[in-house]
C-alpha positions as CSV (number, residue, x, y, z in Angstrom):
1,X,80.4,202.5,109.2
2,X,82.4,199.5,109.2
3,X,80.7,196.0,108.3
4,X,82.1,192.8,109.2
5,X,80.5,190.1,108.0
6,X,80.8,186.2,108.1
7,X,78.6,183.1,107.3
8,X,77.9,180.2,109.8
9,X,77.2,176.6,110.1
10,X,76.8,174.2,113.2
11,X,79.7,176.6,114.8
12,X,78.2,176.8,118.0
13,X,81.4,175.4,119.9
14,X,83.3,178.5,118.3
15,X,81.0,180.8,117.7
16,X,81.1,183.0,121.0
17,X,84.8,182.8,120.9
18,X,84.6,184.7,117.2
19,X,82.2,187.2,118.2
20,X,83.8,188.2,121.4
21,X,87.4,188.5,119.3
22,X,85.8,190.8,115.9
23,X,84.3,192.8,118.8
24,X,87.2,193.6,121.0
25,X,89.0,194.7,118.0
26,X,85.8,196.7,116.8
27,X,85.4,198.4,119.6
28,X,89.2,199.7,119.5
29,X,88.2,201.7,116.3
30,X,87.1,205.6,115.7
31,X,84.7,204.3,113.0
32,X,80.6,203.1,114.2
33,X,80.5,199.5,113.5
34,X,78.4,196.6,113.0
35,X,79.1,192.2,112.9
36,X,76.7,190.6,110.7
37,X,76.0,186.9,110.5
38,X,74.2,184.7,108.3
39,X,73.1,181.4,109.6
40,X,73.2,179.5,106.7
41,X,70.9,176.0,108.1
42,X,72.5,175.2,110.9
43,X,70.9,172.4,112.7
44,X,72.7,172.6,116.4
45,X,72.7,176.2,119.0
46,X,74.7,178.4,116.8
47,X,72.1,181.0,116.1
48,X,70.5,180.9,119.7
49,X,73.8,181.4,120.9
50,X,74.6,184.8,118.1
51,X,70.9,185.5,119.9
52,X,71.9,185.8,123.2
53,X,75.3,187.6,122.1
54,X,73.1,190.4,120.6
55,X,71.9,191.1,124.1
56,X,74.9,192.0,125.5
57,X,76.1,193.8,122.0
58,X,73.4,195.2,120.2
59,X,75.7,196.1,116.9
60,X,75.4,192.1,116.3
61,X,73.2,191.6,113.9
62,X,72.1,187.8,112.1
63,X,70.1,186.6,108.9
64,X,69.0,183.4,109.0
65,X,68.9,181.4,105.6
66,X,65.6,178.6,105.1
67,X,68.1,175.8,104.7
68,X,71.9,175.6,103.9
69,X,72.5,176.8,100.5
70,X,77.0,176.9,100.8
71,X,79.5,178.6,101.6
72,X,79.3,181.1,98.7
73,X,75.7,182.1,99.0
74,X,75.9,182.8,102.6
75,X,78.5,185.0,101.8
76,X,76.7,186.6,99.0
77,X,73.7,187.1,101.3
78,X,76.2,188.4,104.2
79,X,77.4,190.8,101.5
80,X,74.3,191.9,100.2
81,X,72.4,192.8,103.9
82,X,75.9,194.9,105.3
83,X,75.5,198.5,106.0
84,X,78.3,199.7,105.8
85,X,81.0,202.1,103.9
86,X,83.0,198.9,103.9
87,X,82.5,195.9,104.4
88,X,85.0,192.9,105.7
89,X,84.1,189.4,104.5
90,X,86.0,186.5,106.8
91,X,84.9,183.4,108.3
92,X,84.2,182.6,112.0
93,X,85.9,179.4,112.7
94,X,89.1,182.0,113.5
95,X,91.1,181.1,110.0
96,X,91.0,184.1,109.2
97,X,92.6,186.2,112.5
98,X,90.2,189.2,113.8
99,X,93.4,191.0,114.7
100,X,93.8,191.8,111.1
101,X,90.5,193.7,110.9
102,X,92.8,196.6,111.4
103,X,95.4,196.3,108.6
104,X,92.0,196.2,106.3
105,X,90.5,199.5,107.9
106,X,94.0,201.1,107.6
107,X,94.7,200.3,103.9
108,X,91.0,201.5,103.2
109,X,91.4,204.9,104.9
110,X,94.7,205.2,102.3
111,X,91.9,205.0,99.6
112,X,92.6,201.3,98.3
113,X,89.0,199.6,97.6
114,X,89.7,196.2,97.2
115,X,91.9,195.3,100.0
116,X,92.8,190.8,99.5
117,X,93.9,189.2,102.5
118,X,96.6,186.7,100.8
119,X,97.9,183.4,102.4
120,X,101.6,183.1,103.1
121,X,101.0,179.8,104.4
122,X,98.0,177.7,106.2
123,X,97.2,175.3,108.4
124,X,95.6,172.3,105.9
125,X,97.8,169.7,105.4
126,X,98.1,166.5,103.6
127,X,96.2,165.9,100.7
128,X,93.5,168.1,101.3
129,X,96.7,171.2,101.3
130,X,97.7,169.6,98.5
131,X,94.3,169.9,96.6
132,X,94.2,173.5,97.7
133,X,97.5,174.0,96.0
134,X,97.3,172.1,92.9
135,X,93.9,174.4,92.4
136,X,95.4,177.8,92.6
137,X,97.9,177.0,90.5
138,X,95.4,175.0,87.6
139,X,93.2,178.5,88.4
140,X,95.5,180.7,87.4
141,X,96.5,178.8,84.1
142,X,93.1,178.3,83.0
143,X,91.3,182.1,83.8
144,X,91.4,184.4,81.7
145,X,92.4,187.7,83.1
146,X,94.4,187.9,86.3
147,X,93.3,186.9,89.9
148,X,95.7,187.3,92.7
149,X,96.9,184.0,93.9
150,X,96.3,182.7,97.1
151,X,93.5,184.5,98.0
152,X,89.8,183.5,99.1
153,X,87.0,185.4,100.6
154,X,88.6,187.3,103.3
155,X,89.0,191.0,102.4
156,X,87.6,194.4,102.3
157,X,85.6,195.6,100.0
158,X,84.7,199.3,99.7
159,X,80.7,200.2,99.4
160,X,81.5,200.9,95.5
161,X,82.9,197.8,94.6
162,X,80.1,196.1,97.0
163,X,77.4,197.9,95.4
164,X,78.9,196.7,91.6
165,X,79.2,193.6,92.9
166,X,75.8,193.0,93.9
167,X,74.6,193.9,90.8
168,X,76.1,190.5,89.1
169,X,73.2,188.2,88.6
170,X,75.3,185.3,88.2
171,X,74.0,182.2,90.6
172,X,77.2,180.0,90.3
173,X,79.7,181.9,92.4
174,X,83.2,182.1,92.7
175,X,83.5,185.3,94.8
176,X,87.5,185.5,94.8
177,X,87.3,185.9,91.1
178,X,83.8,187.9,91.3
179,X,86.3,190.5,93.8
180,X,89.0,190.6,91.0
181,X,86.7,191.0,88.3
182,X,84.4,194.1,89.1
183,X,88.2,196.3,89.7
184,X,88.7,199.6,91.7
185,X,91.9,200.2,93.7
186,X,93.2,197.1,94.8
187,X,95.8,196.3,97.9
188,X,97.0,193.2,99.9
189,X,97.4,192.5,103.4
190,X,99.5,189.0,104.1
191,X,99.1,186.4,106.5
192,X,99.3,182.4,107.4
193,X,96.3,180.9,107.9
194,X,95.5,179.6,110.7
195,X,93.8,176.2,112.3
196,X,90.0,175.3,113.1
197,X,89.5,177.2,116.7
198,X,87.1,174.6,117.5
199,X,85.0,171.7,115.2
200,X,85.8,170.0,112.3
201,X,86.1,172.2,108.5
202,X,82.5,172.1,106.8
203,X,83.4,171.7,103.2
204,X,83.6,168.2,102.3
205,X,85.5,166.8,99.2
206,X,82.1,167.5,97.2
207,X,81.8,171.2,98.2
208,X,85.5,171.6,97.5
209,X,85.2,170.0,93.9
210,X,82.3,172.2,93.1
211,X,83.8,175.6,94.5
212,X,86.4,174.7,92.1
213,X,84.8,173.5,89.1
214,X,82.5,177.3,89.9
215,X,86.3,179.1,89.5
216,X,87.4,177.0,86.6
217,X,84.1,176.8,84.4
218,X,82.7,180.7,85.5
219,X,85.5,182.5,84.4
220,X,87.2,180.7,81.5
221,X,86.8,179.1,77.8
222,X,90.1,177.6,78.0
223,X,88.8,173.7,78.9
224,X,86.1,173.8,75.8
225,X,89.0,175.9,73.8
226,X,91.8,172.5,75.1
227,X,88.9,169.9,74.0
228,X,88.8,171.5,70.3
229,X,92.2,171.8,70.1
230,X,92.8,168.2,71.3
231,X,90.1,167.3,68.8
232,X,92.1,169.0,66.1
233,X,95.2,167.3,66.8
234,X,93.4,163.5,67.3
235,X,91.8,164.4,63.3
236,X,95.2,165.3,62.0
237,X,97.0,162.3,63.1
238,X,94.3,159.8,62.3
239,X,94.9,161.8,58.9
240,X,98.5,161.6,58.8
241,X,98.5,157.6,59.3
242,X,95.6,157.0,56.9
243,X,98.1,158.6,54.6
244,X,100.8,156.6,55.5
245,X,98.7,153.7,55.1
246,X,97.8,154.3,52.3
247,X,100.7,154.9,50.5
248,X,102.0,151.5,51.7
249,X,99.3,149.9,50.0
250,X,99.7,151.8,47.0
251,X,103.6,150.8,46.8
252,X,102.9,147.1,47.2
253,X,104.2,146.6,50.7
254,X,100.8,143.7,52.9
255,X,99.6,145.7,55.4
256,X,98.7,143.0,58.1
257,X,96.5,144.6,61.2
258,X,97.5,142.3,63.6
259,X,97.3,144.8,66.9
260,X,94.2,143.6,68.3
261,X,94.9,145.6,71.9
262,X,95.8,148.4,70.3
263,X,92.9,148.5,68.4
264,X,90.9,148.4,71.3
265,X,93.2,150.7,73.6
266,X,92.8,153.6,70.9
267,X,88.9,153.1,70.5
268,X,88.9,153.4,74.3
269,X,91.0,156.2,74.5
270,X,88.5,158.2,71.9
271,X,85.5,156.9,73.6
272,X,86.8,158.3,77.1
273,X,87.9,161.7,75.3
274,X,84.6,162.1,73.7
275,X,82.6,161.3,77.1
276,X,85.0,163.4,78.9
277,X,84.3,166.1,76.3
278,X,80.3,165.6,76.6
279,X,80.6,166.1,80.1
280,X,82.6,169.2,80.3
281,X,79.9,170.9,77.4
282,X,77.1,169.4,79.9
283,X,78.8,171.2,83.0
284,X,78.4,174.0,80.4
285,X,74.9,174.1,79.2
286,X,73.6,172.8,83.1
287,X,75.0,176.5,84.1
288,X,73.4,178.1,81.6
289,X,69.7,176.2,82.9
290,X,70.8,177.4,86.2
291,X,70.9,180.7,85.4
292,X,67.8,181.0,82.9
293,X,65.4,179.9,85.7
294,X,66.6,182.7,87.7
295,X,65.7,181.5,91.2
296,X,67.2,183.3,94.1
297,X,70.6,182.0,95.9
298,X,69.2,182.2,99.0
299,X,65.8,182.5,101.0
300,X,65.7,184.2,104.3
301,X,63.4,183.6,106.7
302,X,63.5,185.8,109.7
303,X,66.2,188.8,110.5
304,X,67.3,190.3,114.2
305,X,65.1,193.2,112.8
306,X,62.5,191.4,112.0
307,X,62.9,189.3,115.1
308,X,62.7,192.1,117.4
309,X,59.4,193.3,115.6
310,X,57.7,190.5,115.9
């Protein structure tokens, strides 16, 4: 069985157009088949409207989450409630193209277990493109073992690397690195990204910032690793001038301190490294709380199965 999954929110002006495009090109293949969607809060029509599309195609199957917990944790819960012997993670505001559903299936029948859908270009432009850009590359300087770049959540992952997957307990997610990290056979399928079908994108500058700090801060000790060695290098120069200092004095020459605003430039320099550095071990340690108290990513409340049943 093949699984296609995606999460929603407030998509109800596209989300008929999605479900009637992943299942035309379902419907094409020799495999059985399932779309599943998780409702992750939304507030207008969207999941009366995936209701009344289950009507007229009963292999549509929905979760609805108890309020909107992100983009990440709907996927995670889309992930972890697929049936199938693979499963295709993509979004449904038509970014990611249905059409290459089949590319996916094809590399998976050759064996390949990971299959990455990378970006040869998208639709974003502007600053918020430029953000995007300047992330991947900062990414892939700061992680510590290789990601593909350009890649996000749409792919194909085979029921092993699903199943390993689900097994992380890790409540911070960054699933493109999660996808790299837990291995198997890996292809890539290539593509441009393309616009919004229909509404505006979801993820404001805050979701953005946190998705990235999630890739930055879950996978890598290099930023606590830069703050020591930046420490280092601050303590030997304060060293090396004390000891130039010094010796001045000790030769005779005055020594008149007469740089007021650089006095007060260098203290505020230090005090904004050291709060910078607080911070950064605070992003650190609030993870960690996260984690220890072990609450779930997501609650559901009600399932087409359990909808059905009453």
């Amino acid at each position: 069985m093949i699984s296609v999954v995606a999460p929603v929110y407030n998509e109800e002006n596209g989300i008929e157009a999605f479900i009637d495009a992943v299942v035309t090109v379902l419907e094409k293949q020799s495999h059985t088949w399932e779309l599943l969607l998780v409702n992750d809060g939304s507030i207008d029509s969207t999941l009366e409207r995936i209701k009344q599309a289950r009507i007229h195609h009963p292999e549509v199957r929905w979760v609805n989450l108890s309020r909107n917990y992100g983009h990440q944790a709907a996927v995670t819960a889309a992930i972890q409630h697929a049936s199938g012997d693979a499963v295709i993670v993509m979004d449904a505001d038509m970014q990611d193209p249905p059409h290459l559903i089949d590319a996916f299936i094809q590399s998976w029948e050759k064996g390949n277990q990971v299959i990455f859908a990378r970006r040869t270009d998208r639709a974003e432009k502007g600053i918020r493109r430029l953000g995007f850009d300047l992330f991947h590359k900062l990414f892939r300087y700061s992680i510590d073992f290789p990601i593909p770049a350009n890649i996000g959540v749409f792919c194909l992952l085979d029921r092993k690397a699903v199943d390993q997957l689900n097994r992380l307990p890790e409540r911070n997610r960054f699933l493109p690195g999660l996808y790299s990290w837990v291995g198997f056979k890996q292809d890539f399928v290539e593509y441009a990204r393309d616009a919004r079908q229909a509404g505006e994108p979801k993820q404001t500058f805050k979701h953005l910032y946190t998705y990235a700090l999630d890739g930055v801060l879950s996978f890598s000790y290099k930023p606590i690793r830069l703050l020591g060695s930046l420490g280092i290098f601050t303590a030997v120069g304060a060293f090396i001038i004390a000891l130039y200092f010094t010796f001045k004095r000790l030769m005779g020459y005055e020594i008149a301190f007469t740089g007021f605003t650089t006095l007060v430039v260098l203290i505020g320099g230090l005090g904004g490294l050291i709060l910078f550095a607080i911070a950064l071990i605070g992003e650190y340690i609030a993870r960690i709380y996260d984690e220890v108290k072990n609450r779930p990513i997501y609650i559901v409340t009600e399932t087409s199965e359990t909808d059905e049943n009453g």
